[in-house]
Structures are given as structure tokens and as C-alpha cells.
C-alpha positions as semicolon CSV with decimal commas, in nm:
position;residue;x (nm);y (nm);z (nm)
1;X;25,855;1,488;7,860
2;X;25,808;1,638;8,202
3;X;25,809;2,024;8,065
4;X;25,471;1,885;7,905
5;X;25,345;1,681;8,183
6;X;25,361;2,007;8,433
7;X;25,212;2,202;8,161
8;X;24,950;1,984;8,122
9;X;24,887;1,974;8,513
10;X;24,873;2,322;8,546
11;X;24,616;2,344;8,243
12;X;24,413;2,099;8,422
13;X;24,404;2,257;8,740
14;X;24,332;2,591;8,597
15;X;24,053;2,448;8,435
16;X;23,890;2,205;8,712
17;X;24,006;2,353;8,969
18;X;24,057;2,120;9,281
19;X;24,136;1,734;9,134
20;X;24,238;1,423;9,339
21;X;24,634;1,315;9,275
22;X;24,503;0,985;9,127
23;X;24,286;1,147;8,873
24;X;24,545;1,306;8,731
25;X;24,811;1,015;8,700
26;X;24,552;0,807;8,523
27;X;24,492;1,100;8,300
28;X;24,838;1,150;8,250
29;X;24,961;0,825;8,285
30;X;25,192;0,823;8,586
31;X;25,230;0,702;8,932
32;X;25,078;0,919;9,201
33;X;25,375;1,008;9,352
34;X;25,534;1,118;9,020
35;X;25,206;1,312;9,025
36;X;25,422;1,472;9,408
37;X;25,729;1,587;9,240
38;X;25,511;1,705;8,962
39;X;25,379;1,966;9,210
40;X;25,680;1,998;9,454
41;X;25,885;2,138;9,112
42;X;25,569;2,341;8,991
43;X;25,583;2,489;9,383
44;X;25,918;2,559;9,379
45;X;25,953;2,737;9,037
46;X;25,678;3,025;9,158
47;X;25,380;2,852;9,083
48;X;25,096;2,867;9,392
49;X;24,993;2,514;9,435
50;X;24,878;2,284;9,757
51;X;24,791;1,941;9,762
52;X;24,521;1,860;10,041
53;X;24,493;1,510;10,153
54;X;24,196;1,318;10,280
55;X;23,886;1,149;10,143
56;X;23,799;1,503;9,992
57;X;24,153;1,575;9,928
58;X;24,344;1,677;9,574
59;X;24,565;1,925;9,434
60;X;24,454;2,292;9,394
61;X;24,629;2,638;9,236
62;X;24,562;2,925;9,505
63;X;24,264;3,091;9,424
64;X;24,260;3,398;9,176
65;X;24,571;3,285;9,061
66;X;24,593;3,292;8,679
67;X;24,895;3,250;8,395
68;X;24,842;3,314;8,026
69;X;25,008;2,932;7,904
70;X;25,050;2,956;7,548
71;X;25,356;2,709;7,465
72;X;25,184;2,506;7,228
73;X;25,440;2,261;7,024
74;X;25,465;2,256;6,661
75;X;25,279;1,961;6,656
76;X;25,022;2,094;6,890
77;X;24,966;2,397;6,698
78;X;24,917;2,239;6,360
79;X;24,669;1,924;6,503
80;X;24,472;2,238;6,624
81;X;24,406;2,342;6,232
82;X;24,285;2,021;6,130
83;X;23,934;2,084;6,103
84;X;23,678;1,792;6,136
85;X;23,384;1,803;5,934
86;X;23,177;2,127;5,950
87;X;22,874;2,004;5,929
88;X;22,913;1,851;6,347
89;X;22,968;2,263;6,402
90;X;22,688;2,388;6,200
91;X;22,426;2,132;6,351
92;X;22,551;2,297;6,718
93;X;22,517;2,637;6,597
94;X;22,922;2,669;6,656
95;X;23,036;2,764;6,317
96;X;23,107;3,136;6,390
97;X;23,241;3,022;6,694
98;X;23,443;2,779;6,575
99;X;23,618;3,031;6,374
100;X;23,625;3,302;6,595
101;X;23,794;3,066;6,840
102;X;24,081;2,984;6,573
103;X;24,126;3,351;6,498
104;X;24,245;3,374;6,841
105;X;24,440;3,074;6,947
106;X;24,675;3,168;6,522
107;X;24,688;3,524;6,758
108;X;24,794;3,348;7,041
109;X;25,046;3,113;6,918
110;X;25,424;3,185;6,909
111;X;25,542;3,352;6,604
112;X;25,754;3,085;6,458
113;X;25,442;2,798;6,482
114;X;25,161;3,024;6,249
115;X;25,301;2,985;5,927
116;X;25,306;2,607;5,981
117;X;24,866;2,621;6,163
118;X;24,796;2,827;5,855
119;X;25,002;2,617;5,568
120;X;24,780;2,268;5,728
121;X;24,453;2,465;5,745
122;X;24,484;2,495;5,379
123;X;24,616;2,212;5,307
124;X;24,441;1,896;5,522
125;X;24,040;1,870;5,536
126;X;23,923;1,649;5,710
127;X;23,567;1,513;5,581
128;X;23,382;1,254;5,791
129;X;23,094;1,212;5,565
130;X;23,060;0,891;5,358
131;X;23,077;0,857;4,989
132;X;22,729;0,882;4,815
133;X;22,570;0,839;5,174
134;X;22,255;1,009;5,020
135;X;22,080;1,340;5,152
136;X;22,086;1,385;5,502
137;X;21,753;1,509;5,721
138;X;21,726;1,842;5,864
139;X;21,793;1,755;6,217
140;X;21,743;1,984;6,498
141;X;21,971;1,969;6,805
142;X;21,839;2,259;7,007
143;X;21,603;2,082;7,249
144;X;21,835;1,780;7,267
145;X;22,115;2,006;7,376
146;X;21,899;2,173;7,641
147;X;21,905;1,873;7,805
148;X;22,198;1,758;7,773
149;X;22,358;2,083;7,909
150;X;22,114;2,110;8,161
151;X;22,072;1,766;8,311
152;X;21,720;1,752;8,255
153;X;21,502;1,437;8,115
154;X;21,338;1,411;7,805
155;X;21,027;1,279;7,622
156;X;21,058;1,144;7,291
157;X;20,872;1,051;6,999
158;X;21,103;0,821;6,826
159;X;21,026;0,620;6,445
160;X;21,231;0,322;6,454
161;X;21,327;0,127;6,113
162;X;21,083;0,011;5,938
163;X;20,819;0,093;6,215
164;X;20,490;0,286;6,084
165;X;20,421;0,501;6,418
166;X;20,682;0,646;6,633
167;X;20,656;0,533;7,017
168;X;20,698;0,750;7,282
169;X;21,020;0,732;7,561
170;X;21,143;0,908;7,860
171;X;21,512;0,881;7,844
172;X;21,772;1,034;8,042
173;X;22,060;1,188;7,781
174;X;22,444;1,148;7,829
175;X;22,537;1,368;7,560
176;X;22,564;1,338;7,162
177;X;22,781;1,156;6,938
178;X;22,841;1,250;6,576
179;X;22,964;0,937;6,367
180;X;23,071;0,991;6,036
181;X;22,825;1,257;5,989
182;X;22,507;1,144;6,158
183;X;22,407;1,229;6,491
184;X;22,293;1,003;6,787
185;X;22,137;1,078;7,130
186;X;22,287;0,841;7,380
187;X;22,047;0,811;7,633
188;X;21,932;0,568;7,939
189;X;21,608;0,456;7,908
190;X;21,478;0,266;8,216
191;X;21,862;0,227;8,356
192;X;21,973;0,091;8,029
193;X;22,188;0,247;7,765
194;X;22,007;0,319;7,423
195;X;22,137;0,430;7,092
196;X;21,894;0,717;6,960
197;X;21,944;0,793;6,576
198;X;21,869;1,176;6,602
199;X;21,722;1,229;6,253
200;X;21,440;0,968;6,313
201;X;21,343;1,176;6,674
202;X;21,001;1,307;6,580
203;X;21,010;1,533;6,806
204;X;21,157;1,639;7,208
205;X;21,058;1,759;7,481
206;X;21,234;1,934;7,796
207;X;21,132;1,758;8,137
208;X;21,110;1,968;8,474
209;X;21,277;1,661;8,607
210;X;21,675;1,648;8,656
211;X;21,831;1,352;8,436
212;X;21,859;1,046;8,636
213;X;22,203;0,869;8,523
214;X;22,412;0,563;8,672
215;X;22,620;0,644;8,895
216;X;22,989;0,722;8,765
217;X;22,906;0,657;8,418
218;X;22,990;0,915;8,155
219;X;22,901;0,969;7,801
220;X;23,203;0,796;7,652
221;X;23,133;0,486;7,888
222;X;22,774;0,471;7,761
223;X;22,897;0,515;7,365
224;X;23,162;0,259;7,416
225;X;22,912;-0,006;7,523
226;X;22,644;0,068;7,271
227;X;22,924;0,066;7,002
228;X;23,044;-0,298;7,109
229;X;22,676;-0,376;7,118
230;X;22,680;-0,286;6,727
231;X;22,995;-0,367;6,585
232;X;23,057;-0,684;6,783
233;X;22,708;-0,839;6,704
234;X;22,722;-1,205;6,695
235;X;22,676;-1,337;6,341
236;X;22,527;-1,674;6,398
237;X;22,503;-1,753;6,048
238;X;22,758;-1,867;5,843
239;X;22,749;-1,864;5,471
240;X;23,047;-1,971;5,236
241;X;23,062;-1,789;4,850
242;X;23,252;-1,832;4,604
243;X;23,343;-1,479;4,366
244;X;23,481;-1,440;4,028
245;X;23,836;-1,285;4,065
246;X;23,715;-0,989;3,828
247;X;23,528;-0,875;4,107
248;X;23,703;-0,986;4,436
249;X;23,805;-0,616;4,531
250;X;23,463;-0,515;4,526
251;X;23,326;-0,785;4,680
252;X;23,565;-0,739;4,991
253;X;23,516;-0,364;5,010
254;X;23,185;-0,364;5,016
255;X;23,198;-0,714;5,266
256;X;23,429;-0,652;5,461
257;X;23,211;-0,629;5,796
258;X;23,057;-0,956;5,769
259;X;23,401;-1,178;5,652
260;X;23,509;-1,410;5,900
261;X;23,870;-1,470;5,768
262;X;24,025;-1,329;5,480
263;X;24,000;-1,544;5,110
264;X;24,268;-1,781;5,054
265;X;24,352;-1,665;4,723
266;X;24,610;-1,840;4,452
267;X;24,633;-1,612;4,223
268;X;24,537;-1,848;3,968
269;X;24,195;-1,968;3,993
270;X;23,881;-1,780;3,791
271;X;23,692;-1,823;4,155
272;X;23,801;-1,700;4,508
273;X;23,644;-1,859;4,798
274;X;23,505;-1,685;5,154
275;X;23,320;-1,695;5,426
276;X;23,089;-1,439;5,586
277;X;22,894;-1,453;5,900
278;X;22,505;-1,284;5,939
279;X;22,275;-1,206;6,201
280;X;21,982;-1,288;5,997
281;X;21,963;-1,478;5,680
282;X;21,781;-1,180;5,428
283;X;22,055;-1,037;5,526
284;X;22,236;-1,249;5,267
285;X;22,034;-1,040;5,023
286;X;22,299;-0,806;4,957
287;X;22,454;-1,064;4,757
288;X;22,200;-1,039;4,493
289;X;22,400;-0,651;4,402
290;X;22,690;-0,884;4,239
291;X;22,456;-1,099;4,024
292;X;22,598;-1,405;3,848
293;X;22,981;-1,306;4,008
294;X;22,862;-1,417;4,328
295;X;22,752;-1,785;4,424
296;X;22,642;-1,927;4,744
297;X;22,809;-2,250;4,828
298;X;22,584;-2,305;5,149
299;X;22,413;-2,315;5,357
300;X;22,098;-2,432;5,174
301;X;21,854;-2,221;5,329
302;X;22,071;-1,918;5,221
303;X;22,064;-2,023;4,878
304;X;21,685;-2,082;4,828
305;X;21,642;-1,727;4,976
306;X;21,832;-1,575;4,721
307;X;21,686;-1,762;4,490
308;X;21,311;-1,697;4,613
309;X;21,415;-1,316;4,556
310;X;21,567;-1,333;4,254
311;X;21,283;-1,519;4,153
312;X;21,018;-1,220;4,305
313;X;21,252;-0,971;4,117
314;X;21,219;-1,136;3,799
315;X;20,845;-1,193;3,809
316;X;20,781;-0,846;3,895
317;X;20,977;-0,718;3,611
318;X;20,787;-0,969;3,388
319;X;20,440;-0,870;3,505
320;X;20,355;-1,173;3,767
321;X;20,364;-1,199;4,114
322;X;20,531;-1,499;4,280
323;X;20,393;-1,564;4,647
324;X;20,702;-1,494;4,898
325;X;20,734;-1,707;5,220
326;X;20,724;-1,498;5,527
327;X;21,051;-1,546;5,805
């Protein structure tokens, strides 16, 4: 609606201060020259605004000028109540502030929308930790947020999986990304974008130098490609089970990021057929969890892994030790 499209523009100015016309039609997703009458009626109903054009151009409130905007929606004032996790605010230190903050915007809001904030802050929680994700480390933020706030490089002592030493970096930090409750640095390390889990940093340290990032490239551009580098990581190995029906829903749940299509299933049959895709072939060895439900159709080379384990397990437990090949 345009009431909320001027709202948001005079938000947005109030809070930037001078920003270009086309900025703020991508943002809001109009043309620039809606972005024109947007201002002309904001002008013309007592509001002090300019547009300045030019290379250096953009549209600007008159300065000192100030309004107390509090015509939050409904819907507005209840998404405001949802609260995310609090462990992301107590790892920043924000907890009090977090709910000093909504202490003031329930005072702020109009009358009629506070029964409805304070009804969903009881009543929706939202929790972005995992099931039986295990204890989480102790991690520290405070150094890592000095330089991110501050622009400044850092030197870190990082223990990668499975690595016995930590190696040293200098990176130079975007921001930080909580996902589903752990923490990440995303960083550029030699002009490339790297993924920093922050609970293996060993430890940080604050640079005199001022961070050196790529030009026009912001934290959510960096996250975006380092996600796609994770989620979308070519499989290259393709392995066809088969599954006893008794434990199909399992199977899928706990699957479901390395199926390629989902089972063709009649219903009838004791066994369900599918087909998965791996980066590596131990990683196959997750199989193993559903014991006999689970068979490996091929390829071959798949199979005689899980057998080679299976066979390790079972000497182990049995008090031998079978020789493993190494891949």
C-alpha cells in the first residue's frame, strides 16, 4: 500500500540519512519515478524533503528534522514479539537489551495492538536450536565483534575438523552469522570468502590494520556464496539402496540431504528403493546406523566399504583387529 511505502521511506531516510532514488526502489521494489511521487506527496503533506540529483545525488529530510513514527500494523506489532532464540542475544551480550528494547516499543505501540504483541510473546517461541544437537562450546564473541564493528583485521588460530594443531590466518571479517544455533565468522582470507566455525577459533586477535574487503560486497553477499558452496556441493557419487518399509520414514528424515529423487513407492512391497548422491564414499557410512534395514544395491565399491567396517566393528567387539585399507 502506498501509506506503507511513504512510511517506510521516511523511516529510511531518518535513519540513513541522504540515499540515492534507485536504492530505495530496489529496496522497496518500485520504479524510480514512483520513488518521485513518493516524495512529491511526502513534500506536499508537511514533510521537509529534497531530492538532489547528480552522480552524488539522492533524497534527503532537512536536517534536524525529526517525527516520532509509531504506526506499526497489527501484523507488524505482533512479528516484533516473536522472539528468535535467546541464546544469538546472550552470546552478544544483548539480552538486557533485548528486553529493555521491547519494554519500550509494547510502550510505544498504539493501544489497541498490545494486547495482541503481548498474547504472541506468550504464546509463539521460536527455538532455532536442533534436537539432541549435543552441548555446545563456550564461545566468546567479544574480540570477533571488535572487529567486526570496527573494521579492523584479525589473526586467528583456527582447529579445523579432524586437524591436530590449529593454523594460524589473517582474515578480514564481514560480520557473523548464527545458524540454527552455532555461530560462524564470515571472513575473506586472501580475497576469498571463508566460512569460520566460531567455536573451533582458538583464539583472536585485534589488528591495527583496517579490514580490507571487496569492493561492494556485504556480509549477506559473502554468506550467500559460502552457503551455496555448502548446500549445493556436488555429490559425485551415486549409490542406489534399497530400505525395509518399517523404516522408510526414518530413513528419509534422516537422508533427506543426500536423495537425488524421491522413492517410488507402491505401497505394497516389504522394500522401497532410492537413490542418494555423496561427495565421498565413507560417507556412505552412515548407512551402517540402520543395520540389516538398509542394503546397498551398488555401486560395488560402496558396498565392500560398508562391509570392510562392519567387518572392523565386529572384530573389535570380538577382541581382533582386522587391517583397514586406507582411501
Amino acid at each position: 500500500m502506498k501509506s506503507d511505502r511513504l512510511l517506510s521511506i521516511l523511516l529510511l531516510l531518518q535513519t540513513r540519512g541522504r540515499v540515492p532514488a534507485r536504492e530505495l526502489a530496489d529496496r522497496l521494489e518500485v520504479s524510480v519515478r514512483t520513488i518521485y511521487r513518493d516524495v512529491e506527496a511526502l513534500s506536499a503533506s508537511g514533510v521537509p524533503v529534497y531530492a538532489e540529483r547528480g552522480r552524488h545525488g539522492g533524497i534527503e529530510l532537512l536536517a534536524g528534522f525529526r517525527t516520532d513514527v509509531t504506526g506499526l500494523t497489527a501484523d507488524e506489532s505482533r512479528a516484533l514479539f516473536i522472539l528468535a532464540a535467546q541464546g544469538a542475544h546472550a552470546a552478544l551480550g544483548l539480552d538486557a537489551a533485548l528486553g529493555s528494547a521491547l519494554r519500550k516499543v509494547m510502550a510505544a505501540l498504539p493501544a489497541p495492538h498490545r494486547p495482541a504483541a503481548e498474547a504472541t510473546s506468550r504464546r509463539v517461541l521460536v527455538d532455532a536450536t536442533r534436537w539432541k544437537g549435543g552441548p555446545q562450546p563456550a564461545v566468546d564473541l567479544d574480540v570477533l565483534q571488535d572487529a567486526v564493528f570496527a573494521d579492523r583485521r584479525l589473526r586467528l588460530r583456527y582447529r579445523h575438523s579432524g586437524a591436530a594443531e590449529p593454523s594460524t590466518y589473517t582474515v578480514d571479517p564481514y560480520g557473523l552469522v548464527s545458524k540454527a544455533g552455532v555461530w560462524y565468522l564470515i571472513a575473506d582470507r586472501r580475497g576469498r570468502p571463508r566460512l569460520f566455525r566460531v567455536d573451533r577459533v582458538r583464539s583472536a586477535t585485534l589488528l591495527s590494520d583496517p579490514v580490507r574487503r571487496r569492493p561492494g560486497v556485504e556480509l549477506v553477499d559473502a554468506w550467500e556464496v559460502l552457503r551455496r558452496r555448502v548446500e549445493e556441493r556436488p555429490g559425485g557419487l551415486d549409490v542406489t539402496v534399497r530400505v525395509q518399509r518399517s523404516r522408510l520414514d526414518l530413513f528419509l528424515r534422516l537422508n533427506s540431504a543426500s536423495l537425488t529423487a524421491l522413492p517410488e513407492d507402491d505401497g505394497e512391497s516389504a522394500w522401497v528403493t532410492a537413490h542418494l548422491s555423496y561427495g565421498f564414499i565413507r560417507e556412505a557410512r552412515t548407512l551402517l546406523a540402520f543395520g540389516e534395514a538398509v542394503e546397498v544395491l551398488t555401486p560395488p565399491e560402496v558396498r565392500e566399504e560398508l562391509a570392510g567396517t562392519a567387518a572392523a566393528i565386529s572384530a573389535l567387539y570380538e577382541g581382533e583387529r582386522v587391517p583397514r585399507r586406507r582411501r
